[in-house]
C-alpha positions as CSV (number, residue, x, y, z in Angstrom):
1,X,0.0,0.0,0.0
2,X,1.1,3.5,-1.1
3,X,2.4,5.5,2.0
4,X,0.2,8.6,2.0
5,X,0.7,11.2,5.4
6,X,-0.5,14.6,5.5
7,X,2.4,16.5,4.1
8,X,4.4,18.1,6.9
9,X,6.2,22.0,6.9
10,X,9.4,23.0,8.7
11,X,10.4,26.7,7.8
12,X,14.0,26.6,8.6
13,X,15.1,29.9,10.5
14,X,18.5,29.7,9.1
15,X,16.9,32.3,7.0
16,X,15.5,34.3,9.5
17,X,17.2,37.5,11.0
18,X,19.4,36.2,13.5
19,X,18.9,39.9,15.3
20,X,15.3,38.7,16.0
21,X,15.3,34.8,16.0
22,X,11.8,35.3,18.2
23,X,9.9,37.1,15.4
24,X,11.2,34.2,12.7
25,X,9.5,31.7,14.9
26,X,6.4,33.9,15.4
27,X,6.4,34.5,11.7
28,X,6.4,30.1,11.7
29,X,3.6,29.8,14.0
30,X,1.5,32.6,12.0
31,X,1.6,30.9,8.9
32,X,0.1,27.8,9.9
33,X,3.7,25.6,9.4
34,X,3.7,22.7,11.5
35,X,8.0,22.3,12.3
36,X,10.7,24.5,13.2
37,X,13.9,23.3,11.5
38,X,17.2,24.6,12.6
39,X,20.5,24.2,10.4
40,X,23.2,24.3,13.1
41,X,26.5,24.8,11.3
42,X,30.1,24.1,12.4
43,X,32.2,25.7,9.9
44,X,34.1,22.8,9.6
45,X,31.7,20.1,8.2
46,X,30.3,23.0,6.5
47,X,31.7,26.5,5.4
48,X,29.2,28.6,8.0
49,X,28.8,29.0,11.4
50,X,25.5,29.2,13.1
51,X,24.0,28.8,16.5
52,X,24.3,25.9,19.1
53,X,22.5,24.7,22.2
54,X,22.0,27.9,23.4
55,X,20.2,29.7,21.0
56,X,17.7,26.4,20.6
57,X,17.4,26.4,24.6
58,X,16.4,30.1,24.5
59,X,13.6,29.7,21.3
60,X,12.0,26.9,22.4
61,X,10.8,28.6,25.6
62,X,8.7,30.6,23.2
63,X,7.0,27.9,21.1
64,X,5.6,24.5,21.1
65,X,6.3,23.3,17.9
66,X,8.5,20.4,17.4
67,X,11.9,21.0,16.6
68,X,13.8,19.8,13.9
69,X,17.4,20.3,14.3
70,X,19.5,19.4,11.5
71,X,23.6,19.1,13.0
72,X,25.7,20.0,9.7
73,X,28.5,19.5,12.1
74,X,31.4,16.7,12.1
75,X,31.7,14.5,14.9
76,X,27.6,14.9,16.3
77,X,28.3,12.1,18.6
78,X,30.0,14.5,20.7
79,X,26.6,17.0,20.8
80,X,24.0,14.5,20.7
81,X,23.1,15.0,24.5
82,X,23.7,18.7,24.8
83,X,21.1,19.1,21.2
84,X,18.8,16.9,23.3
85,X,18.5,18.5,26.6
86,X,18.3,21.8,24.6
87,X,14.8,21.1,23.6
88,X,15.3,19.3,20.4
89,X,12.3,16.7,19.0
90,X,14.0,15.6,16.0
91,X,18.1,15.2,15.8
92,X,19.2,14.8,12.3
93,X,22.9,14.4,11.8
94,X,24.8,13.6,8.5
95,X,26.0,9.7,7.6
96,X,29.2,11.2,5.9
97,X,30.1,12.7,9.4
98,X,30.7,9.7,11.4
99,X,31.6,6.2,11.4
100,X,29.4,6.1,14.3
101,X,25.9,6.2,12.2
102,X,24.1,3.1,14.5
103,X,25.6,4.2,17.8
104,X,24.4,7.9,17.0
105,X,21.1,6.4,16.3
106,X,20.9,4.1,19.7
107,X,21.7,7.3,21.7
108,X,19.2,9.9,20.4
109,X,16.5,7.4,21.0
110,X,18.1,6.1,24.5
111,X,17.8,10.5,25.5
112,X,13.8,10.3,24.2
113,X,14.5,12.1,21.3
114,X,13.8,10.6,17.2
115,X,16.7,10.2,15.2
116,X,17.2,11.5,11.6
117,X,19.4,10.8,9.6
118,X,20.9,13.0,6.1
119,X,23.1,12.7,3.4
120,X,24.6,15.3,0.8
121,X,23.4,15.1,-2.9
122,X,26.3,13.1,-4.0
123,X,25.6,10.3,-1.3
124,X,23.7,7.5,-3.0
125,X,20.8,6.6,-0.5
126,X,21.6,3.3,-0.9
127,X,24.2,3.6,1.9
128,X,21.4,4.0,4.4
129,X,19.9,0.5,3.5
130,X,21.1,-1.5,6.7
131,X,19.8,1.1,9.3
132,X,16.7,2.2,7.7
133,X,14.7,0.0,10.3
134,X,16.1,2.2,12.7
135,X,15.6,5.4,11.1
136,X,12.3,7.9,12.2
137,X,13.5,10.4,9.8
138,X,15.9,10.8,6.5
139,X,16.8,14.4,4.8
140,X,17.3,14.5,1.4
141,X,19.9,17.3,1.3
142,X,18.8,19.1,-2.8
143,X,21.7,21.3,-2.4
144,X,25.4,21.0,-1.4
145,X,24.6,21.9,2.3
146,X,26.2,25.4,4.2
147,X,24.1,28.1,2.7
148,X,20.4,29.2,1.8
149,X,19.0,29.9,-1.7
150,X,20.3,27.7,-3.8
151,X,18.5,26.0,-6.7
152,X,17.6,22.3,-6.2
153,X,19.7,19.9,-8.0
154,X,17.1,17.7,-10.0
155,X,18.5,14.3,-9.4
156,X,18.2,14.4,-5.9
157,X,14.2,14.4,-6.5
158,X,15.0,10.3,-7.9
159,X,16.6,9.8,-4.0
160,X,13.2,10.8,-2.9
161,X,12.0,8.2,-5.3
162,X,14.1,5.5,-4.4
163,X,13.3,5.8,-0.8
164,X,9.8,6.1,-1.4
165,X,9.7,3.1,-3.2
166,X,12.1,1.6,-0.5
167,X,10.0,2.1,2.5
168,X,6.7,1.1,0.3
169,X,8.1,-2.3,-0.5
170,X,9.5,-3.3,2.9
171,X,7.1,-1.5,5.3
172,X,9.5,0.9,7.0
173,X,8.1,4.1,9.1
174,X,10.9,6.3,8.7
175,X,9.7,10.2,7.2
176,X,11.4,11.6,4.2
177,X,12.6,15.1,3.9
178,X,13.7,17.6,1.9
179,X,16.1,20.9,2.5
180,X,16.8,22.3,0.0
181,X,16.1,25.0,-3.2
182,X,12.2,24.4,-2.2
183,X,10.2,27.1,-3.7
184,X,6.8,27.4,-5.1
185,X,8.2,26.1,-8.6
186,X,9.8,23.0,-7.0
187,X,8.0,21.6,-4.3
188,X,5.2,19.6,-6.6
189,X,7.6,17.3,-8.0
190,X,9.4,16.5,-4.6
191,X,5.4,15.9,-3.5
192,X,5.0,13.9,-6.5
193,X,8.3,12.0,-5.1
194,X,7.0,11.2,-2.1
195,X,8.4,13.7,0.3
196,X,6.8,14.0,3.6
197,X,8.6,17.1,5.1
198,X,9.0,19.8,2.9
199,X,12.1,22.9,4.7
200,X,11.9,26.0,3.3
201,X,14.0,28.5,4.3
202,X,14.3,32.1,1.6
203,X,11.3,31.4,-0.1
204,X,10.1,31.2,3.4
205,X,11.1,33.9,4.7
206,X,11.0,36.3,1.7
207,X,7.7,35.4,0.7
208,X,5.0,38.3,0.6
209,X,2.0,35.6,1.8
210,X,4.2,33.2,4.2
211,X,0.2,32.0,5.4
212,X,-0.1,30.8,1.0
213,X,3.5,29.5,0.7
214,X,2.5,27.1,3.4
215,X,-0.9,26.2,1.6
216,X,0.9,25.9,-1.5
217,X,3.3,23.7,0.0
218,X,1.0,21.1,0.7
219,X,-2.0,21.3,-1.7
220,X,-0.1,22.6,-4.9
221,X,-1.3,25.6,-6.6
């Protein structure tokens, strides 16, 4: 049976203005979005730096909705805890990362927290296959990862595909996401893929109706 789940927003605030991170995640809640996602950058496993536990500890006294945080940072195993005590939901780190992808995995869950999982456009999803029975969540990174607005790389709409088709055939739970180049002009055909989590940060952000980007997000135009 086809997997079908209400499709799922996560504005990422890596596009919002770091001078007023409460007002991005007002702007969030206003529109209707369902997820927070928030890109915390190392400058070493990516070219930026951007916030850490502290920052996440501070926002999430002023929302309630679930956290995504996405570590773009080598060696997570050493932040796993301090991400989770922070007031993380979701903890996504990066397979290419770590040796450690199972261990990660068995210690998010052991704090309470789900475990996701990403991988970089030239990762071939097919590296995840042993611990996708493990897995509650798996970005799709459409863009080489360390800043926002770029444009989405088309082949990494055939990962969504693959997984899809993956997690259709073997009855696996695990969510697939997106982050990425998603705009009004892309997100159909990562829909179309099979996408459950849709992260949009510019077009988020810059957009004149963020209430209708959301809409749009999830029921096409």
């Amino acid at each position: 049976m086809a997997h079908k789940k209400q499709l799922i927003t996560a504005p990422s605030v890596l596009s919002a203005n770091f001078a007023n991170m409460e007002k991005g995640i007002r702007q969030v809640e206003e529109s209707g979005a369902d997820w927070v996602h928030l890109d915390v950058m190392d400058g070493s496993f990516v070219p930026e730096i951007t916030f850490g536990t502290k920052c996440i500890r501070d926002i999430r006294d002023v929302t309630d909705l679930t956290f995504d945080t996405h570590l773009m940072v080598n060696h997570p195993e050493t932040m796993i805890d301090g991400f989770a005590d922070a007031g993380s939901d979701y903890i996504t780190f990066h397979a290419e990362a770590t040796v450690h992808v199972h261990r990660i995995i068995q210690r998010i869950r052991a704090l309470g927290k789900r475990p996701g999982i990403s991988v970089v456009p030239s990762t071939p999803v097919e590296s995840l296959l042993p611990i996708l029975g493990e897995i509650d969540l798996i970005l799709i990174m459409s863009v080489n990862p360390g800043y926002g607005g770029q444009k989405l790389l088309d082949f990494c709409v055939d990962k969504i595909r693959k997984l899809n088709a993956i997690r259709n055939e073997s009855g696996f739970s695990y969510l697939i996401s997106v982050d990425g180049g998603i705009n009004e002009q892309t997100v159909d055909s990562v829909r179309d893929a099979g996408v459950d989590i849709v992260i949009a940060g510019n077009a988020f952000f810059t957009s004149p109706d963020p209430s209708g980007f959301i809409r749009r997000c999830r029921h096409g135009n």
